[in-house]
ZAMI-851449 format. One record per residue (C-alpha): residue number from 0; y, z, x. Coordinates in steps of 0.1 Angstrom, whole numbers, plus 5000, padded with zeros to 4 digits. Example, Ala and Ser with C-alpha at 12.3 -4.5 7.8 and 13.67 -1.06 7.14 Angstrom:
// residues 2
@seq->0&c2->4955&c3->5078&c1->5123
@seq->1&c2->4989&c3->5071&c1->5137
// end
This chain:
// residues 414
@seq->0&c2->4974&c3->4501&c1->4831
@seq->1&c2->4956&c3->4516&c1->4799
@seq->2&c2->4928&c3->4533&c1->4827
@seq->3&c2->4956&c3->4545&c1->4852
@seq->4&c2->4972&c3->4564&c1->4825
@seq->5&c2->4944&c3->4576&c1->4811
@seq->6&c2->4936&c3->4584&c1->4849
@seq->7&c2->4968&c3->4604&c1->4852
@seq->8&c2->4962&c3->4625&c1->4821
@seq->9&c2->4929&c3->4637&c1->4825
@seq->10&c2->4941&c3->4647&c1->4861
@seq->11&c2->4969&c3->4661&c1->4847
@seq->12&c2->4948&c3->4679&c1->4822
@seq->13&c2->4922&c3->4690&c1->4850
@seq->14&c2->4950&c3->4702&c1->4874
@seq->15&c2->4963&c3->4725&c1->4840
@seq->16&c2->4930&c3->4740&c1->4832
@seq->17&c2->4930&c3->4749&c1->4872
@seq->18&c2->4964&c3->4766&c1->4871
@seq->19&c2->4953&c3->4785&c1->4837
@seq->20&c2->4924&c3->4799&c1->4856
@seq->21&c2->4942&c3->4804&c1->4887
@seq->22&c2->4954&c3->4838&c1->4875
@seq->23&c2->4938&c3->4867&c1->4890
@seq->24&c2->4917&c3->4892&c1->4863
@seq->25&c2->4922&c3->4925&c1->4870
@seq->26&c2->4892&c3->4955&c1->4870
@seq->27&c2->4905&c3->4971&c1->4840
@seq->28&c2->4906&c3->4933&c1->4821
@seq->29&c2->4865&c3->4925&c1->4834
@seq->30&c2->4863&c3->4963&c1->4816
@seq->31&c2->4877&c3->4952&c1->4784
@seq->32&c2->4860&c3->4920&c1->4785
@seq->33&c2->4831&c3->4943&c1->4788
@seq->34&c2->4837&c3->4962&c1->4759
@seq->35&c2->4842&c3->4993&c1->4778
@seq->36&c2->4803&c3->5000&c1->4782
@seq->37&c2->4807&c3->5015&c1->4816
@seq->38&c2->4829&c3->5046&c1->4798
@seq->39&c2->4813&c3->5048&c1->4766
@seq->40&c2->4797&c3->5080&c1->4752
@seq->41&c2->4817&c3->5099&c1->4783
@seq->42&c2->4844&c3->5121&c1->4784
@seq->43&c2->4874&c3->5102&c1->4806
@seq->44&c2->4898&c3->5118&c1->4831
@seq->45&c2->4924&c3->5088&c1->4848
@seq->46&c2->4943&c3->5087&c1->4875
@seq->47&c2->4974&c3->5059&c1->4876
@seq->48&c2->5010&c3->5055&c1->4875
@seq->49&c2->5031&c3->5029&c1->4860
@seq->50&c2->5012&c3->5007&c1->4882
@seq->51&c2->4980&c3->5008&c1->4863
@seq->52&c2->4985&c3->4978&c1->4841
@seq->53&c2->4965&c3->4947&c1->4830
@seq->54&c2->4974&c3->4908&c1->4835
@seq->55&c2->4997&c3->4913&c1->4806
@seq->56&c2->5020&c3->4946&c1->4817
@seq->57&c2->5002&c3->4969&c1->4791
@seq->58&c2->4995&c3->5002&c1->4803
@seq->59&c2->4960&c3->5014&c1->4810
@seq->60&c2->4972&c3->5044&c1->4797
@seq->61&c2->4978&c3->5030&c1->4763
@seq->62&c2->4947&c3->5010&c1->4764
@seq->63&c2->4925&c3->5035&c1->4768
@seq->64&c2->4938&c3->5061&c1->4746
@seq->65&c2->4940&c3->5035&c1->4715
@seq->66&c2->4903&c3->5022&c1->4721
@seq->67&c2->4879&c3->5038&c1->4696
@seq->68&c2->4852&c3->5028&c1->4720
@seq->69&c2->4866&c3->5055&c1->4751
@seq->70&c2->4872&c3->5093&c1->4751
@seq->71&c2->4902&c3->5099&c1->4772
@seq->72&c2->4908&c3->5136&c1->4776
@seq->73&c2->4932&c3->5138&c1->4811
@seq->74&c2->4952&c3->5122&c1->4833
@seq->75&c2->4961&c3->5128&c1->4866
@seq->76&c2->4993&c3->5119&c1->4894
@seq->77&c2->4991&c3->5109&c1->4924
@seq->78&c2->5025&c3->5113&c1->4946
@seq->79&c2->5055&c3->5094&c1->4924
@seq->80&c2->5038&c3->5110&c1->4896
@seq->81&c2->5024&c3->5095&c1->4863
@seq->82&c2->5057&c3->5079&c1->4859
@seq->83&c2->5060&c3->5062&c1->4893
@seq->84&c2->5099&c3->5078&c1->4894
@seq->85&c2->5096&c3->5110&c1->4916
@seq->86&c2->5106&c3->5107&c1->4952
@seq->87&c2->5085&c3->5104&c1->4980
@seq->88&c2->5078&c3->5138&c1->4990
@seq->89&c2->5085&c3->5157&c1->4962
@seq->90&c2->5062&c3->5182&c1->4946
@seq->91&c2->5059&c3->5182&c1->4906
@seq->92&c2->5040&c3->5206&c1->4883
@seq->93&c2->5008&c3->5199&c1->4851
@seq->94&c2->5025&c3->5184&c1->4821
@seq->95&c2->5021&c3->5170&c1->4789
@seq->96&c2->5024&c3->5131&c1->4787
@seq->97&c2->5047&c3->5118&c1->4764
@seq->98&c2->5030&c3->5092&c1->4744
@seq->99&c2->4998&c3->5106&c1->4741
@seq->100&c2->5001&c3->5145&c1->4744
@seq->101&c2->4971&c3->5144&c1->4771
@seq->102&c2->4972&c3->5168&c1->4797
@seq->103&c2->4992&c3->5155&c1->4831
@seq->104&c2->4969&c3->5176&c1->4860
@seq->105&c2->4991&c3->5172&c1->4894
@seq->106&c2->4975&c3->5162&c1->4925
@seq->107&c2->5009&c3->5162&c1->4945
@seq->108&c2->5017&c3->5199&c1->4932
@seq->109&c2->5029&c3->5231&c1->4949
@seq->110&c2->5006&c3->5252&c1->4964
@seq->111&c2->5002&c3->5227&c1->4975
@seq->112&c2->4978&c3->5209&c1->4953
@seq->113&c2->4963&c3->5177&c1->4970
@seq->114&c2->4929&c3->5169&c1->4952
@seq->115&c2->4915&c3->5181&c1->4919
@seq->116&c2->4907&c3->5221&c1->4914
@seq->117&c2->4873&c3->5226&c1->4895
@seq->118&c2->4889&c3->5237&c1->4864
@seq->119&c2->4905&c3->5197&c1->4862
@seq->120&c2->4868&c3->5185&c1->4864
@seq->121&c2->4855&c3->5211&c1->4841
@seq->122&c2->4861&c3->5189&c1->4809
@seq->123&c2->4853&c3->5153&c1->4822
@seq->124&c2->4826&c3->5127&c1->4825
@seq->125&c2->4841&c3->5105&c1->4849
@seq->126&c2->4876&c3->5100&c1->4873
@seq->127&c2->4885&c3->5066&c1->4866
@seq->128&c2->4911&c3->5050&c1->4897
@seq->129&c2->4934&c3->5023&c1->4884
@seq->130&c2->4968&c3->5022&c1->4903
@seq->131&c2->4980&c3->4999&c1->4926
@seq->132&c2->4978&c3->5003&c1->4962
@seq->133&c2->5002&c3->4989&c1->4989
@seq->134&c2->4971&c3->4983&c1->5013
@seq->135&c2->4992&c3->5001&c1->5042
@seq->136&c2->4968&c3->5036&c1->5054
@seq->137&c2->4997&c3->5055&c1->5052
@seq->138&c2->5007&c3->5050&c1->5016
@seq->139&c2->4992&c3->5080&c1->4999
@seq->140&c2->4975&c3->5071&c1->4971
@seq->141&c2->4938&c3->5062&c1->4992
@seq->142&c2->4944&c3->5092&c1->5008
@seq->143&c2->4943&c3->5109&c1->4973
@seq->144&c2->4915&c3->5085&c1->4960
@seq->145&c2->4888&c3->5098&c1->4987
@seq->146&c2->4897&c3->5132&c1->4981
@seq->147&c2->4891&c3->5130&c1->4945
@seq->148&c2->4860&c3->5116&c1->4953
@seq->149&c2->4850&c3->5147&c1->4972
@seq->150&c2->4858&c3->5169&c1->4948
@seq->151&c2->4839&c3->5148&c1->4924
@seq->152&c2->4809&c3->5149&c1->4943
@seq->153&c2->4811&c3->5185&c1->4946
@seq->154&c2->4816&c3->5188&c1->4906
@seq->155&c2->4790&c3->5159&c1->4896
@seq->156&c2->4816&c3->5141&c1->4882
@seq->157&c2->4814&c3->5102&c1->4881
@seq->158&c2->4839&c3->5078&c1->4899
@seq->159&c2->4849&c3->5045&c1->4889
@seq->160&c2->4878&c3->5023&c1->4904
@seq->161&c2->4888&c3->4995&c1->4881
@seq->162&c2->4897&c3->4974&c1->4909
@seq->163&c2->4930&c3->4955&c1->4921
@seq->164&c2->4944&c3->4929&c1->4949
@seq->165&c2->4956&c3->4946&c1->4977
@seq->166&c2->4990&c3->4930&c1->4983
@seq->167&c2->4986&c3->4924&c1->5018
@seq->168&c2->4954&c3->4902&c1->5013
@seq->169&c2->4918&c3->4910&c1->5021
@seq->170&c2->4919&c3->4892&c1->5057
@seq->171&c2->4948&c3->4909&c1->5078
@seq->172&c2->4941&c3->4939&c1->5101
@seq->173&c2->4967&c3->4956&c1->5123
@seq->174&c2->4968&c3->4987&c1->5141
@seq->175&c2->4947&c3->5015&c1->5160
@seq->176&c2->4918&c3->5033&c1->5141
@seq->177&c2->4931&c3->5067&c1->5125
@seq->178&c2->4924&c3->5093&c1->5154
@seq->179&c2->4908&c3->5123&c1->5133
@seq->180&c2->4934&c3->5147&c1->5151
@seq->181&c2->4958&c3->5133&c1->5132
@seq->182&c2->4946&c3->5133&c1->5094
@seq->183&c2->4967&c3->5141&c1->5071
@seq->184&c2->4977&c3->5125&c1->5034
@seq->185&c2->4998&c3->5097&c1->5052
@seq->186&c2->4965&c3->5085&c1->5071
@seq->187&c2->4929&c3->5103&c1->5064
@seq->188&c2->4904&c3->5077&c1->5069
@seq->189&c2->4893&c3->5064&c1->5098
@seq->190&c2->4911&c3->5025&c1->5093
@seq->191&c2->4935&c3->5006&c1->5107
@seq->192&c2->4967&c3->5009&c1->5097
@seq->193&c2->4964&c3->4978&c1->5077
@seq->194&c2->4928&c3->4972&c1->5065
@seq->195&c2->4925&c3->4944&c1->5042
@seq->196&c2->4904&c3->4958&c1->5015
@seq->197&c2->4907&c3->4965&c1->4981
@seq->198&c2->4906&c3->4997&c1->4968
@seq->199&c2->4875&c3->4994&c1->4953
@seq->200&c2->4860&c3->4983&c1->4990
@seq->201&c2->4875&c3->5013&c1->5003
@seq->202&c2->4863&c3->5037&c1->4983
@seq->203&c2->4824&c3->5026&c1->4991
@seq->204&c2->4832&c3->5027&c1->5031
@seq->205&c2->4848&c3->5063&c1->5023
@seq->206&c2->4810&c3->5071&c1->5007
@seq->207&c2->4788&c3->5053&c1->5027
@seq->208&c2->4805&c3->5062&c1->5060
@seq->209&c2->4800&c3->5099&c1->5053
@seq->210&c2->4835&c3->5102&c1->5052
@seq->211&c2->4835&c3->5133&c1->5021
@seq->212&c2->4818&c3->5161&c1->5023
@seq->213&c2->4802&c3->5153&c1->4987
@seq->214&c2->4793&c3->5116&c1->4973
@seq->215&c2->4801&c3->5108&c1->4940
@seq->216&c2->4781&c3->5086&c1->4916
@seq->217&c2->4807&c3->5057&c1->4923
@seq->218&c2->4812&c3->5024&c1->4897
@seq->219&c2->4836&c3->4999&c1->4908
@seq->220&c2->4845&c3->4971&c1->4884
@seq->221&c2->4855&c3->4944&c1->4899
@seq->222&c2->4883&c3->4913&c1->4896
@seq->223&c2->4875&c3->4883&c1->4886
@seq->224&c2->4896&c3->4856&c1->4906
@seq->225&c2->4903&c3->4873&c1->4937
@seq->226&c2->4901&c3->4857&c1->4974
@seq->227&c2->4904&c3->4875&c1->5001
@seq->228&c2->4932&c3->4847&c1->5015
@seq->229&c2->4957&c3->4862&c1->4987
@seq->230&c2->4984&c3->4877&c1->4992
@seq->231&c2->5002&c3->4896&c1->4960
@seq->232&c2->5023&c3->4862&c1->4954
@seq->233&c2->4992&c3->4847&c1->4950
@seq->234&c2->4976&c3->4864&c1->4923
@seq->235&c2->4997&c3->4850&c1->4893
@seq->236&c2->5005&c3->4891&c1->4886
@seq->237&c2->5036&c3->4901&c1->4877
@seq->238&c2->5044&c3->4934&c1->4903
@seq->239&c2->5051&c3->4972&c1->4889
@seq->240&c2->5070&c3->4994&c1->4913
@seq->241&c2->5042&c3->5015&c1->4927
@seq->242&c2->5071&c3->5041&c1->4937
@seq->243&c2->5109&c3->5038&c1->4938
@seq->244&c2->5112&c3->5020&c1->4973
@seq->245&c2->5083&c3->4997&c1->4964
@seq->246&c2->5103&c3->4975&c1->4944
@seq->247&c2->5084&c3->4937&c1->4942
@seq->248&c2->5055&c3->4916&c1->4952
@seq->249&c2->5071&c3->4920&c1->4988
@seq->250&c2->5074&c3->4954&c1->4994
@seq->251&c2->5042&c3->4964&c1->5008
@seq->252&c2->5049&c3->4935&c1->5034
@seq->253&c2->5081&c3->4951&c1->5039
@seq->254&c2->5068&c3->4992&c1->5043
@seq->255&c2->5041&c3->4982&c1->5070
@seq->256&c2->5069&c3->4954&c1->5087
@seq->257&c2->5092&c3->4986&c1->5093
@seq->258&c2->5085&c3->5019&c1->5074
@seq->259&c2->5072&c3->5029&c1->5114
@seq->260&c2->5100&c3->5025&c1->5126
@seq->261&c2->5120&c3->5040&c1->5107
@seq->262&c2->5102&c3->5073&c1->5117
@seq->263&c2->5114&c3->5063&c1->5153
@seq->264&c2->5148&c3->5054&c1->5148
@seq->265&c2->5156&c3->5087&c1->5124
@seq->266&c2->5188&c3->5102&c1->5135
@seq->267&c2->5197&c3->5071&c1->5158
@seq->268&c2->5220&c3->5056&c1->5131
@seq->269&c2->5191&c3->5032&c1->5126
@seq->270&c2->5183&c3->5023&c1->5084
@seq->271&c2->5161&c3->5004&c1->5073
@seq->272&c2->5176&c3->4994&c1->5040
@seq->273&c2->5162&c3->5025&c1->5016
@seq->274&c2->5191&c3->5030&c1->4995
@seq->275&c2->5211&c3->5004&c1->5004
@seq->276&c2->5190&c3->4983&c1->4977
@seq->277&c2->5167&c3->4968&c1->4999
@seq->278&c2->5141&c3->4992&c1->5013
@seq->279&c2->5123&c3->4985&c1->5043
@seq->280&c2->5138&c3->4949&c1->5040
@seq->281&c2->5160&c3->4951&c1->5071
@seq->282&c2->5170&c3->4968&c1->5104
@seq->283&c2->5207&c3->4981&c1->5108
@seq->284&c2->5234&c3->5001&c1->5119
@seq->285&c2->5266&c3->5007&c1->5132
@seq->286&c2->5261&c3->4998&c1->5171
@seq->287&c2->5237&c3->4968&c1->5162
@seq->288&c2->5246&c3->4932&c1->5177
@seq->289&c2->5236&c3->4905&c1->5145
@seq->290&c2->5233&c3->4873&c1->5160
@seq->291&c2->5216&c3->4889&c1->5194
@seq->292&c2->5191&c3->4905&c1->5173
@seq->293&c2->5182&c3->4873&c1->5153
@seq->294&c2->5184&c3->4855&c1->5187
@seq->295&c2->5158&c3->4875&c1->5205
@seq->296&c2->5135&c3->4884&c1->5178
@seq->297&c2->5131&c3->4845&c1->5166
@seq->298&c2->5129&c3->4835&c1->5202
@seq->299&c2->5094&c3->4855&c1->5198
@seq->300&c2->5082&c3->4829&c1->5173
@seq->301&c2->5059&c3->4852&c1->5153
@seq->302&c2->5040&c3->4830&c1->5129
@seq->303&c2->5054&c3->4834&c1->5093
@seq->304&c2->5083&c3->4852&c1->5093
@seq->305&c2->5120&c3->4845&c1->5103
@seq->306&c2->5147&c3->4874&c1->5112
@seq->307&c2->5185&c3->4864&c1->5095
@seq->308&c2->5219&c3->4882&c1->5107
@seq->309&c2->5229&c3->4905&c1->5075
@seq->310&c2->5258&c3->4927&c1->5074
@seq->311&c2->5269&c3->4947&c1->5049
@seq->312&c2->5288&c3->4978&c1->5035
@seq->313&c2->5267&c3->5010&c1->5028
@seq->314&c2->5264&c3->5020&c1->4992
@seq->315&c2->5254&c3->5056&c1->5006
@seq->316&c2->5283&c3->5062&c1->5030
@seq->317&c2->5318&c3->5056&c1->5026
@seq->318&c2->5332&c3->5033&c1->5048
@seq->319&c2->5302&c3->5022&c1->5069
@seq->320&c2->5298&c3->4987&c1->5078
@seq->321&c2->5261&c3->4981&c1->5087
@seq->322&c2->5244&c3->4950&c1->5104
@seq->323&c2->5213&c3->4940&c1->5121
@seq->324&c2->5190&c3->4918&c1->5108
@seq->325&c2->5168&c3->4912&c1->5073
@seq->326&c2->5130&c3->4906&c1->5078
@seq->327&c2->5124&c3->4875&c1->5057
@seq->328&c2->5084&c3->4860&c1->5053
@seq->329&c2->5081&c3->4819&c1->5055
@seq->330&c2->5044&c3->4821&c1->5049
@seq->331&c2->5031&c3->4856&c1->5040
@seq->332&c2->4994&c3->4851&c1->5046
@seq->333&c2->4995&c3->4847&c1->5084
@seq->334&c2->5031&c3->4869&c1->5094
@seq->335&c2->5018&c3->4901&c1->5112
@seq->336&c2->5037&c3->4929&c1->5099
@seq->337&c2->5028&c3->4962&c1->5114
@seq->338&c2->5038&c3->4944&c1->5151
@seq->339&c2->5073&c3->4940&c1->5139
@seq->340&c2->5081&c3->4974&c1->5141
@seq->341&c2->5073&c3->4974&c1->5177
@seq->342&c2->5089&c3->4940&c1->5184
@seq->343&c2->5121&c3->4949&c1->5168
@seq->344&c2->5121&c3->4984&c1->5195
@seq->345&c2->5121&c3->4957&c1->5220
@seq->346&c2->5148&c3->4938&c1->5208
@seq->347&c2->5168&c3->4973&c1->5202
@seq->348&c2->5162&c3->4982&c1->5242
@seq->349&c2->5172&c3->4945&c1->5247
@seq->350&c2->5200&c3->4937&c1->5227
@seq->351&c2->5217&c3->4968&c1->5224
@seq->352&c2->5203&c3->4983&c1->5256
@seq->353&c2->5194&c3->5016&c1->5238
@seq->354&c2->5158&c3->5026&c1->5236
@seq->355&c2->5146&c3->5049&c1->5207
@seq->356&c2->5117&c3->5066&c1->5221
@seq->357&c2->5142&c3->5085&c1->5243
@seq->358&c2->5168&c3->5088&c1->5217
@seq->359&c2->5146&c3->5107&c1->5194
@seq->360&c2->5132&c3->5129&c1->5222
@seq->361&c2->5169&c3->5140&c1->5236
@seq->362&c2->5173&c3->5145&c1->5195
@seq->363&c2->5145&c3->5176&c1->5201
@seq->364&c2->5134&c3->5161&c1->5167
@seq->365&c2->5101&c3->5162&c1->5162
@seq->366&c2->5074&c3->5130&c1->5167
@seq->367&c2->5051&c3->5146&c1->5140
@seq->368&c2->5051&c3->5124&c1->5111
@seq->369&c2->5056&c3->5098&c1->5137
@seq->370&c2->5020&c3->5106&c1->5150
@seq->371&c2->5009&c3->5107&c1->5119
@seq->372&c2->5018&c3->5077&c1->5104
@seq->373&c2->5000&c3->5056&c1->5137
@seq->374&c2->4975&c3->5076&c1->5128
@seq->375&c2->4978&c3->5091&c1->5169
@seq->376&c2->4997&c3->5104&c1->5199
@seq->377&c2->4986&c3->5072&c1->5217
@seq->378&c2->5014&c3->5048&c1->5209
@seq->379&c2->5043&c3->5078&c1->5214
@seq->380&c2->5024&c3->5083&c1->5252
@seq->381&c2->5029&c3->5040&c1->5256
@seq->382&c2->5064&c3->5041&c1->5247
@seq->383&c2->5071&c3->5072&c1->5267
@seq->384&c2->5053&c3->5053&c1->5297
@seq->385&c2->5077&c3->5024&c1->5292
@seq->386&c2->5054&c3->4998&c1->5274
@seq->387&c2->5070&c3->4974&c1->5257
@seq->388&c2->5062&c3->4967&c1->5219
@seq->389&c2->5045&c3->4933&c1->5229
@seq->390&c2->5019&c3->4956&c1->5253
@seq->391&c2->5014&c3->4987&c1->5224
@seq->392&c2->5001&c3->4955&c1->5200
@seq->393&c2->4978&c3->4939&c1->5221
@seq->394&c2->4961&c3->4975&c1->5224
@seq->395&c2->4952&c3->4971&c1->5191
@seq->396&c2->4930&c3->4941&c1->5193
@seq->397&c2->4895&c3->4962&c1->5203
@seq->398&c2->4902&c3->4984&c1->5172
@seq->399&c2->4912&c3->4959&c1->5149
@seq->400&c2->4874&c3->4941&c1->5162
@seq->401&c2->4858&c3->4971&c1->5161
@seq->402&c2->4863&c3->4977&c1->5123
@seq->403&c2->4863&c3->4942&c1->5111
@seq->404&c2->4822&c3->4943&c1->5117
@seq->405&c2->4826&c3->4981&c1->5109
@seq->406&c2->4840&c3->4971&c1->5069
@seq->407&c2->4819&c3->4937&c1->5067
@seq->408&c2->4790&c3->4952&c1->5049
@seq->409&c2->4814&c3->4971&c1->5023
@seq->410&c2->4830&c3->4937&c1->5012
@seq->411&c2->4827&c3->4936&c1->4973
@seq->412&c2->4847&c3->4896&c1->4977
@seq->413&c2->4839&c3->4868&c1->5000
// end
């Protein structure tokens, strides 16, 4: 009896120290841990948002600027700004931060301002990256991330990423390959619309694919803790919005599950819960049959993820009684996300026998950021043929091959 419980609590004791060391260490942690060397004696510009925090919520911000042993002179904003507050979209000047007095230098500014002008370099060292990503292409902030690079290159200024999970897990790939015709800020590299890499992985493939024009010096320090198999919930880090409709550990999941679609279904009636408190969470409107929704999108058994009848009143419009159905995930490291924007058009044509593709197009609204966002003009032609949602996925599968050997040699995590 004395053995057995002595037994229990060394496994207990074992199975503690596990869990302790479970927790994911984040690039900016592995830097402090080693003592900053990799920015020391060098002049610092940073780019993050409210995103850019260690294991324990403290800003990298705050880190850096109270560390004798680092120089930071700048920082710069990505789209949401510094802050993380300003709508998607919407241009915002240079600035003084707060807390610090450092110069803010805009990278989402009018003009419009996109990358870093020579005169934001002139003073730096070294561009360091830390702000989480959503690991969806069209999310901006990679976009902005290889385009500093560039300009980096072109000014002989170093880049380092402190590294980060993407939320989405290192494993999962979905979509067509980014058609170069259609590069823009919501999709200019040439990846899948979900690519499974970090940022730090990314970042080498945009070098050493020839992807800029100029290659920075590039550092990437990397996590300690971090499998590919994880998904955000996995990581034992607690989630910072990464922009207002980016709420919690779910809402990449949620952007790439139906942020698509929602550039279809603009001006049908069609939400997809932004502003109604739970962005990109669900699929409603007025016309929209619950239970027949549920019904048919279920009866596709897609691995990992279940579709409940919701209805609710709109908090934007007075008077509007929405339903539809909320995407919920039963096991987030296997539930495809990017194929339930197509499988929910299906159910839409089925269920409520209207078919968005020709909604929008009697609309004479335009397909542009549509295009954009899939990254091509492919997937509008498919639904305009009449290909189901079901077809326009398995498309997909030679791309999705193509680039899985294509990234395999940039993988920083086994």
């Amino acid at each position: 009896m004395r053995f057995a419980t002595a037994l229990l609590g060394l496994t207990l004791f074992c199975l503690s120290q596990n869990l302790a060391m479970a927790r994911v260490y984040l690039g900016n942690e592995v830097l402090a841990m080693r003592s900053y060397k990799t920015l020391q004696g060098k002049r610092v510009g940073l780019l993050t948002n409210t995103s850019g925090v260690d294991g324990r919520g403290h800003s990298i911000i705050d880190i850096l600027h109270k560390s004798p042993k680092v120089k930071l002179v700048a920082l710069f904003g990505a789209e949401h700004g510094v802050d993380g507050k300003i709508p998607a979209g919407k241009e915002f000047p240079n600035s003084t931060h707060r807390r610090t007095g450092l110069p803010i230098y805009s990278l989402y500014g009018p003009g419009p301002v996109r990358k870093p002008t020579p005169k934001m370099l002139r003073n730096i060292d070294c561009l360091v990256y830390d702000i989480q990503d959503t690991g969806a292409r069209s999310y901006t902030f990679i976009s902005t991330m290889g385009l500093c690079m560039e300009e980096c290159g072109r000014a002989g200024v170093e880049f380092i990423v402190l590294d980060r999970p993407n939320p989405l897990g290192g494993q999962r790939v979905e979509g067509l390959i980014l058609n170069p015709r259609f590069k823009s800020l919501v999709g200019q590299w040439k990846i899948p619309y979900v690519y499974g890499m970090t940022s730090g992985e990314l970042a080498y493939m945009i070098s050493g694919e020839g992807w800029i024009s100029h290659r920075p010096k590039i550092s990437i320090v990397k996590m300690k803790g971090w499998k590919r198999s994880m998904t955000w919930s996995n990581t034992g880090l607690k989630w910072v919005p990464t922009s207002p409709n980016i709420p919690h550990g779910d809402s990449p999941m949620h952007y790439v599950s139906t942020g698509v679609l929602g550039e279809l279904g603009a001006g049908s009636g069609l939400s997809i819960g932004i502003g109604e408190g739970m962005p990109f969470e669900c699929v409603v409107s007025t016309w929209m049959n619950t239970d027949g929704m549920a019904r048919y999108l279920n009866s596709k058994q897609l691995p990992g993820v279940r579709f409940e009848p919701i209805r609710f009143k709109s908090r934007r419009v007075k008077n509007r009684i929405y339903s539809g159905v909320r995407v919920r995930f039963t096991n987030r490291s296997i539930a495809p996300l990017m194929p339930i924007n197509y499988h929910i058009i299906d159910a839409v044509k089925a269920v409520a026998k209207r078919d968005l593709f020709t909604t929008r197009s009697k609309s004479g609204r335009s397909f542009n950021m549509f295009d954009k966002v899939n990254g091509t003009d492919m997937i509008r032609r498919d639904l305009a043929a009449g290909r189901s949602g079901g077809q326009i996925v398995k498309s997909w599968n030679k791309d999705e091959a193509r680039f899985r050997q294509q990234r395999a040699k940039y993988l920083l995590y086994k």
